[in-house]
C-alpha positions in Angstrom: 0.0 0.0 0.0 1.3 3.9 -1.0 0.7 6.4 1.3 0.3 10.1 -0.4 1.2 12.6 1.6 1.6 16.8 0.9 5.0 17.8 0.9 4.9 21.4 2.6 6.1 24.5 0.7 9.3 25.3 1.0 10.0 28.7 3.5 11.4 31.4 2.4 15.2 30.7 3.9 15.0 27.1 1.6 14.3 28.8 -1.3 16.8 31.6 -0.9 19.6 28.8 0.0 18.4 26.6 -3.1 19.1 29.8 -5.5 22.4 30.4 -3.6 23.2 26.8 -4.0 22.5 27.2 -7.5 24.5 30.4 -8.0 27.8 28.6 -6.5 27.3 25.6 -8.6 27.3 28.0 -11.9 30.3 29.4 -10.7 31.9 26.9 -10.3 31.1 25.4 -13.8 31.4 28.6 -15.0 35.0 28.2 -14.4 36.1 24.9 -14.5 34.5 25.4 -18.7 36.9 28.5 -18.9 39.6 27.4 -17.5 39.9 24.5 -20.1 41.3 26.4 -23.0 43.5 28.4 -20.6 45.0 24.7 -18.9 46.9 24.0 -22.5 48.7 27.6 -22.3 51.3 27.8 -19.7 49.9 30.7 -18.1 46.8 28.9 -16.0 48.5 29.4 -12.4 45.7 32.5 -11.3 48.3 32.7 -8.3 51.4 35.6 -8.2 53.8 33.4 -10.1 51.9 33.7 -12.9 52.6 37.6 -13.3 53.4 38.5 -16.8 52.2 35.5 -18.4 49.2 36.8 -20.3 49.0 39.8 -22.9 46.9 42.5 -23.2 46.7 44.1 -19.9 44.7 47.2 -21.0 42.0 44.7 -21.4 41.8 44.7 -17.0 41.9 48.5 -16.6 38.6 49.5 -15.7 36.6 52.3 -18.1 34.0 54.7 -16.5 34.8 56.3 -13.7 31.8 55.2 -11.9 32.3 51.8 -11.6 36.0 52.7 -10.6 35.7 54.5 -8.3 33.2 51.7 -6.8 36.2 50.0 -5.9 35.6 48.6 -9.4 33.2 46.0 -8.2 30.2 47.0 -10.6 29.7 43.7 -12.5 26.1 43.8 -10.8 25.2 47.2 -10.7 26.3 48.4 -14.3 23.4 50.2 -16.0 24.1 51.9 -18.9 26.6 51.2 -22.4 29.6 51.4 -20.4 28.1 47.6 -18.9 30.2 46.2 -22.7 33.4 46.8 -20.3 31.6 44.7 -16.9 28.9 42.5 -17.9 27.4 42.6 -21.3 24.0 41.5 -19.3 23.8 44.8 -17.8 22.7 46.0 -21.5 19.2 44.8 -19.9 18.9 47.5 -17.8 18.7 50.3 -20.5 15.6 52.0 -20.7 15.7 53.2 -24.8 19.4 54.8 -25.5 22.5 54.7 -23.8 25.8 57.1 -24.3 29.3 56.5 -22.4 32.8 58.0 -22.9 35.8 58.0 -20.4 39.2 59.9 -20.9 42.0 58.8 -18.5 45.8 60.2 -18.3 47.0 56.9 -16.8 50.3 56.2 -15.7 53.7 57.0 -17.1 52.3 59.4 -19.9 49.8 56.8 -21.0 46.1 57.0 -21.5 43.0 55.1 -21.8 40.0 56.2 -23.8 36.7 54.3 -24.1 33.1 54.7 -26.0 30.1 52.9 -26.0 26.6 52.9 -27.4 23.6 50.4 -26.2 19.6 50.5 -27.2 17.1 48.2 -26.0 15.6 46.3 -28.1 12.3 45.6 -27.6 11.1 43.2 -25.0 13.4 40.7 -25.0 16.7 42.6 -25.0 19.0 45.2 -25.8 22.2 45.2 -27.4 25.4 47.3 -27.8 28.9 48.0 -29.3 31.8 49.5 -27.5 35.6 50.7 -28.1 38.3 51.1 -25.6 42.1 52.5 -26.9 45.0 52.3 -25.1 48.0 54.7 -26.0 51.5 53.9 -24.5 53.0 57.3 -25.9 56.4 57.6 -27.7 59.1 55.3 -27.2 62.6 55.8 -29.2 64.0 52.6 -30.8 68.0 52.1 -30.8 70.6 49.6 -32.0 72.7 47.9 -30.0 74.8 50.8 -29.4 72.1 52.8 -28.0 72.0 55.1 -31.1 68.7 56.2 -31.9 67.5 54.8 -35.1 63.6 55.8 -35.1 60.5 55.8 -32.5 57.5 53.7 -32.1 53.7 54.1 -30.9 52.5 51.3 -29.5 48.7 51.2 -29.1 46.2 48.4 -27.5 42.7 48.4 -29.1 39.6 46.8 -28.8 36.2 47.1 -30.8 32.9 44.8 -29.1 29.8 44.1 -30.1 27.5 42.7 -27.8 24.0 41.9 -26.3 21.9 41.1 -23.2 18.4 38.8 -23.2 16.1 37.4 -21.1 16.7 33.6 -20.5 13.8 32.4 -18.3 10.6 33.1 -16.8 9.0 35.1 -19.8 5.8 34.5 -17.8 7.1 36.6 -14.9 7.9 40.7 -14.2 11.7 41.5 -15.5 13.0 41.7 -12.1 12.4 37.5 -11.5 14.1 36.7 -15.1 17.2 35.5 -15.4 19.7 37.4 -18.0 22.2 36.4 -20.1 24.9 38.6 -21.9 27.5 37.7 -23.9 30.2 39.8 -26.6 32.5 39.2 -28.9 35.5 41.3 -29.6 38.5 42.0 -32.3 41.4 43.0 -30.4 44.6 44.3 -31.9 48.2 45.1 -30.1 50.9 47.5 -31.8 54.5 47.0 -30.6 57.3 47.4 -33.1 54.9 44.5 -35.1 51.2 44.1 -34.9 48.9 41.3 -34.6 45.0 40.6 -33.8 42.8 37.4 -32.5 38.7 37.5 -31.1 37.7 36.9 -27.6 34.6 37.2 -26.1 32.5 37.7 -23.0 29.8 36.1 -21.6 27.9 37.3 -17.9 24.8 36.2 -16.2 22.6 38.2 -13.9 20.3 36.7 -11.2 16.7 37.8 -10.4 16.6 39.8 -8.1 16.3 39.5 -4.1 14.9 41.2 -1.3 11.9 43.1 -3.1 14.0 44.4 -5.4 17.1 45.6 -3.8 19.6 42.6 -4.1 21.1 41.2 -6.8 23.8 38.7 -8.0 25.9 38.9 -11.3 28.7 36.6 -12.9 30.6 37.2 -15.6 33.9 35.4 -17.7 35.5 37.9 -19.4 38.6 37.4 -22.5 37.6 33.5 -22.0 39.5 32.9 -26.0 42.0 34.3 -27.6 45.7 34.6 -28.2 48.2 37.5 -29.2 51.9 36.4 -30.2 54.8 38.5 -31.0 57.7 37.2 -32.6 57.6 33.5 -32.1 56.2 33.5 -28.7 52.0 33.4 -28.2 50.3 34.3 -25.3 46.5 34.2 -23.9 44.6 37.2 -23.0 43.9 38.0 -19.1 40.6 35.7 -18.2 38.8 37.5 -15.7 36.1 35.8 -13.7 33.5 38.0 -11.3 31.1 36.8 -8.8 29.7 40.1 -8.3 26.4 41.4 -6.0 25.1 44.8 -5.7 23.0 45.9 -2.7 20.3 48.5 -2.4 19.8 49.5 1.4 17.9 52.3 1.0 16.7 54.3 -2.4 19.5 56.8 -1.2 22.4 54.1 -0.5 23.9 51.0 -2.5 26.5 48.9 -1.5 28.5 46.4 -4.2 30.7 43.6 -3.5 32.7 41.8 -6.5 35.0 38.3 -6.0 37.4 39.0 -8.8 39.9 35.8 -10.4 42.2 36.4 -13.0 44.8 33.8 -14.6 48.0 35.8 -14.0 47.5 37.1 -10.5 45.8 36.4 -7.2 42.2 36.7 -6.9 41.3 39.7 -5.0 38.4 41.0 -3.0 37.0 44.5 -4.7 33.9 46.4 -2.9 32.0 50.0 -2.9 29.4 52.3 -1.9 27.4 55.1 -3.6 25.6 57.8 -1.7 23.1 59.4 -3.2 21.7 63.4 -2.6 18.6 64.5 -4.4 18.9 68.3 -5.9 15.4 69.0 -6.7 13.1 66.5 -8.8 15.4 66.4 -11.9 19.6 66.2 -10.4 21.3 64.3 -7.9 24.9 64.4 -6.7 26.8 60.9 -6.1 29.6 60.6 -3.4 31.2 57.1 -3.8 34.3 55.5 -2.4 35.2 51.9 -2.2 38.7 49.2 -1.8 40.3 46.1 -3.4 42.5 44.0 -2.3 44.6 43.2 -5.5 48.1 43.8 -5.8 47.7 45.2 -2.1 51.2 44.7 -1.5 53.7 45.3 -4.7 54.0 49.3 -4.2 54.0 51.5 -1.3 52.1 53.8 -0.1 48.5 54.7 -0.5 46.4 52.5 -2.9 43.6 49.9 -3.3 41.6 52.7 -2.5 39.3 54.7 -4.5 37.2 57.7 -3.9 34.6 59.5 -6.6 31.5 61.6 -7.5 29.3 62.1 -9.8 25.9 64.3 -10.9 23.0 63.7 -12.7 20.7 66.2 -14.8 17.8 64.5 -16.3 19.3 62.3 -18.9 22.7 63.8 -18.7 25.5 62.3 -16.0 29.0 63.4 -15.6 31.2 61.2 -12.8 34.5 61.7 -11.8 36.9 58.6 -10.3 40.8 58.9 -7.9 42.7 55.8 -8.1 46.1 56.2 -5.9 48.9 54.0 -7.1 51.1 54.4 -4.0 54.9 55.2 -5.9 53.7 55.0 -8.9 51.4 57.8 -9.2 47.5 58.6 -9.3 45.2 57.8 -12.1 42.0 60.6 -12.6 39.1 59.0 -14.9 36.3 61.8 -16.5 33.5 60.2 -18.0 30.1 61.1 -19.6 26.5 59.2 -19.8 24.2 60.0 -21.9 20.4 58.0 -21.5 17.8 59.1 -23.5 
């Protein structure tokens, strides 16, 4: 004889650990599937001994001041175009247009300059493109006997297309939906000879928590792709985030990232925004936030960041200090357009 019985629902702390179950697991396949490739190369240590094993380092320094000056922990809380440079998923979360540039004097007469442009589109997503430069100034090329014979400009460059759609749970409000993001990019390095290769991205972001104020993102970032110079070939920097951002009130948001990348330690990254209403149509940002990465090669201040920003209507401009102990500071400008 079979006895039926009714299971009871589940409360609300199952469900909550079930999703959290769930989220680990992805991670964790999420990187075991991208760290496949990366096993055959000889850079696949993601520990300090595998410094200067992978190519392409502008590809890790951070565009829009906002998200830098975060901490740059932002892979959950990325809203507008300059989400191509985070988590292609945040494309989701434009409203019709989005605008961003950044222009940043980085160190040792270097800069970094990025653009990007995202739309929804329609219902079911939104999609973008994106291009980030990076200029390493003049250098002067000699022979062996230290005569100079010329001078070189050697430029990093990257051009993305990407897009962000809903993956489940059409039936539901856009908040309970999962999203999934991905981008592909052409990438091309100019020393004293030039090469290119594609990589991509791919990022995830959870439903959200907490009636709306918590929410979960993961992303893989450079997951393919090599660059060689001369006879020697080299993977891009893979970057893995396990990222959350935090709404405590509709004034204050906190964001935490857990940030892995296959030629360094993985390091802890988190922020806060403050927000001040100026009337009905501006508000003034005070952010500030920490990482742990690289905390300590150089002395002095750093792993800190500090920031602001204001908003007029559809207009944004925010501002980002990034201390780099010995080596200098690093001021990032950039403009949002949403419209």
């Amino acid at each position: 004889m079979i006895i039926q019985t009714k299971q009871k629902p589940q409360g609300t702390k199952r469900k909550i650990a079930d999703i959290l179950h769930k989220v680990f697991y992805c991670f964790v396949l999420t990187l075991t599937s991208t760290l496949t490739p990366i096993s055959y190369c000889a850079a696949g240590g993601f520990d300090n001994n595998s410094a200067g094993t992978s190519t392409a380092q502008f590809l890790k320094i951070a565009s829009g001041a906002r998200g830098v000056a975060l901490g740059e922990a932002y892979s959950a809380m990325a809203d507008d175009a300059s989400a191509m440079d985070w988590n292609p998923a945040g494309l989701i979360k434009i409203k019709d247009h989005s605008v961003s540039f950044m222009h940043a004097p980085y160190l040792a007469d270097t800069f970094v300059d990025f653009f990007s442009y995202g739309e929804r589109s329609g219902e079911m997503g939104a999609m973008g493109v994106a291009f980030k430069y990076m200029n390493y100034g003049t250098i002067k090329k000699t022979d062996q006997t230290g005569m100079e014979i010329g001078k070189v400009t050697p430029y990093d460059m990257a051009f993305s297309v990407g897009f962000a759609t809903y993956i489940t749970g059409f039936n539901k409000d856009p908040e309970e939906r999962f999203v999934l993001g991905a981008s592909g990019k052409l990438i091309r390095s100019q020393l004293l000879s030039s090469d290119n290769t594609i990589s991509a991205d791919i990022g995830i972001l959870f439903p959200y928590f907490f009636d709306n104020r918590f929410q979960l993102a993961m992303t893989a970032q450079n997951f393919i792709g090599t660059l060689r110079y001369d006879k020697i070939e080299s993977p891009l920097p893979l970057i893995l985030r396990l990222g959350s951002a935090t709404r405590i009130t509709d004034y204050l948001a906190v964001t935490a990232d857990i940030v892995a990348v296959n030629d360094n330690y993985p390091f802890l990254a988190m922020g806060g925004e403050l927000k001040a209403g100026l009337g009905r149509d501006a508000d003034l940002f005070l952010r500030s936030g920490f990482n742990t990465r690289a905390i300590s090669d150089i002395s002095g201040l750093r792993n800190l960041t500090f920031g602001t920003g204001f908003r007029y209507t559809s207009y944004s401009i925010d501002y980002s200090f990034s201390p780099f102990g010995e080596l200098g500071s690093v001021h990032r400008i950039s403009a949002n357009m949403n419209f």
